[in-house]
C-alpha positions as a Python dict, from the first residue, in 0.01 Angstrom:
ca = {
    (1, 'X'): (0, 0, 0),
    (2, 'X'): (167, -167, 323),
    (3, 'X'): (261, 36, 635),
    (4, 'X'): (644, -61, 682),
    (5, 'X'): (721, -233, 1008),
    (6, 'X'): (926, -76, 1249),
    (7, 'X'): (1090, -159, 1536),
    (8, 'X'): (1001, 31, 1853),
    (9, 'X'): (1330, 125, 2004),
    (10, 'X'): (1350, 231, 2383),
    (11, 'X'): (1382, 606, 2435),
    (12, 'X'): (1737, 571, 2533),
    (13, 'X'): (1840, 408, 2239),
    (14, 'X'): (1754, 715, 2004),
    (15, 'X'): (2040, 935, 2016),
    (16, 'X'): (2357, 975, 2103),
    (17, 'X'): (2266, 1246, 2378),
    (18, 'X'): (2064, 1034, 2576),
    (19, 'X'): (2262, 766, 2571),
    (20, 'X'): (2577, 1006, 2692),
    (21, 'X'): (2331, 1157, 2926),
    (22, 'X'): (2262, 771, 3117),
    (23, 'X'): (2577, 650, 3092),
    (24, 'X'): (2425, 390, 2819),
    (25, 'X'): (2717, 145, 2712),
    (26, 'X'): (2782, 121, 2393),
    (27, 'X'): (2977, -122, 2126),
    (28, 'X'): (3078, -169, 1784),
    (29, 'X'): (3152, -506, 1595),
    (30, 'X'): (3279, -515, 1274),
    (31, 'X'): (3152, -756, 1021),
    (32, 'X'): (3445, -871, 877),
    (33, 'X'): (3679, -962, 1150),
    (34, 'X'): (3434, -950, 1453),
    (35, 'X'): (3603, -705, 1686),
    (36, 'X'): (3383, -611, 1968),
    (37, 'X'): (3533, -262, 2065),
    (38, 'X'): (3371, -60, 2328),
    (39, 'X'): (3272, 280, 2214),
    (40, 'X'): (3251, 614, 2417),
    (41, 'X'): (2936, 805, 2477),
    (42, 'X'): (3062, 1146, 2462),
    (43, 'X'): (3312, 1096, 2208),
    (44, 'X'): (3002, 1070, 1996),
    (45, 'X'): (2855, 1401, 2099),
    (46, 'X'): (3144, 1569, 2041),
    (47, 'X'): (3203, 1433, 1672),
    (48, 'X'): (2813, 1446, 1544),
    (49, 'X'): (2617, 1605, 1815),
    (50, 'X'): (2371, 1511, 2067),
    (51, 'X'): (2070, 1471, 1811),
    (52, 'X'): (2325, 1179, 1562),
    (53, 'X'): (2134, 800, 1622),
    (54, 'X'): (2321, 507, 1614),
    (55, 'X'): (2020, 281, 1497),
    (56, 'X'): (2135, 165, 1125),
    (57, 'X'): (2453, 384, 1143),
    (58, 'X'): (2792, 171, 1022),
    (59, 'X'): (3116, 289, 1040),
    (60, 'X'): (3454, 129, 933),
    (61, 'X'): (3621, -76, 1156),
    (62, 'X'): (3880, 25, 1420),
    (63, 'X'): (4103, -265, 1366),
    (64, 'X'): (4429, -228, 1215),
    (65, 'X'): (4434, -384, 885),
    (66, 'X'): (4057, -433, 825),
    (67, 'X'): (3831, -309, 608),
    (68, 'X'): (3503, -386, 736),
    (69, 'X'): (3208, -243, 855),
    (70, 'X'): (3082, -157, 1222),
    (71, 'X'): (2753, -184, 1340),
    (72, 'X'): (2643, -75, 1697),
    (73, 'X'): (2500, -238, 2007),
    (74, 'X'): (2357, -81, 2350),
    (75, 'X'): (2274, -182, 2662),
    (76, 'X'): (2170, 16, 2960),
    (77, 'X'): (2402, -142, 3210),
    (78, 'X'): (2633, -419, 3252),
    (79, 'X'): (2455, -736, 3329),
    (80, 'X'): (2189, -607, 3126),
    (81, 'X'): (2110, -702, 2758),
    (82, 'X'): (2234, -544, 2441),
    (83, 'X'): (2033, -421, 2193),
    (84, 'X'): (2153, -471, 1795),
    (85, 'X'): (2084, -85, 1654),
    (86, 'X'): (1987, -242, 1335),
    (87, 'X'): (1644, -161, 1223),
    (88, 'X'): (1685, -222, 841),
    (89, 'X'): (1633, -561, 736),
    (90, 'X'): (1872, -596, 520),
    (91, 'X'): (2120, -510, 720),
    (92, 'X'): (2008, -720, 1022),
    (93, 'X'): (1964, -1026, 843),
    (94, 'X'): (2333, -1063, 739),
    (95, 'X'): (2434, -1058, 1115),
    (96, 'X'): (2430, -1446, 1101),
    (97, 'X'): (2716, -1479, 809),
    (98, 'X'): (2909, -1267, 1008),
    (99, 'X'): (3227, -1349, 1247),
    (100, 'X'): (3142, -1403, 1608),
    (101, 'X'): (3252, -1170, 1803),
    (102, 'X'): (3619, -1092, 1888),
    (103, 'X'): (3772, -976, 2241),
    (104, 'X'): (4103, -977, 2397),
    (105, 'X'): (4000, -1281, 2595),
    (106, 'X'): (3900, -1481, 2291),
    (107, 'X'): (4297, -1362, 2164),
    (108, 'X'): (4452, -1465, 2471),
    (109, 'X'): (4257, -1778, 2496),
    (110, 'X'): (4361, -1858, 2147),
    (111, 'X'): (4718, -1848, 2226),
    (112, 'X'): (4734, -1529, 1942),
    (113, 'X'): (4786, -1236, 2181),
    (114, 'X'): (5062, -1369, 2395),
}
């Protein structure tokens, strides 16, 4: 029998309370259309409590007309780097066939949010 590997994720990455508690930023893109939408702390508390993780969690997309899925990403400041909240390999190692990511700059540089 094999021991499964696991990623060792950094203390504030583990729940949604800690992260609320050190002002962690947090993101969701969606796989289908790419939107990078940022995503508030508390407003996770308050919807799953402080104990819910992030890490492999996917929710549907906040983008009007899309169907996709959302995956998370943290980082523990700005500047600083972000951390995918994927631990499952199966779900990490479609990231690549994905979109890249979508912001409002990328739709004003693209002429398609003027």
């Amino acid at each position: 029998m094999t021991a499964a590997l696991h990623t060792l994720w950094p203390n504030w990455t583990k729940t949604v309370g800690v992260m609320a508690s050190r002002n962690i930023l947090i993101r969701s893109q969606c796989r289908r259309c790419g939107a990078l939408m940022r995503v508030d702390p508390a407003d996770l508390v308050a919807r799953y409590g402080a104990g819910w993780s992030l890490i492999d969690t996917q929710e549907r997309c906040r983008m009007v007309a899309c169907d996709g899925a959302a995956f998370y990403l943290a980082a523990r400041t700005y500047g600083a780097p972000w951390h995918v909240l994927l631990e499952e390999a199966a779900l990490r190692e479609t990231l690549g066939d994905g979109p890249a990511p979508v912001t409002a700059q990328t739709l004003i540089a693209s002429g398609i949010a003027e």
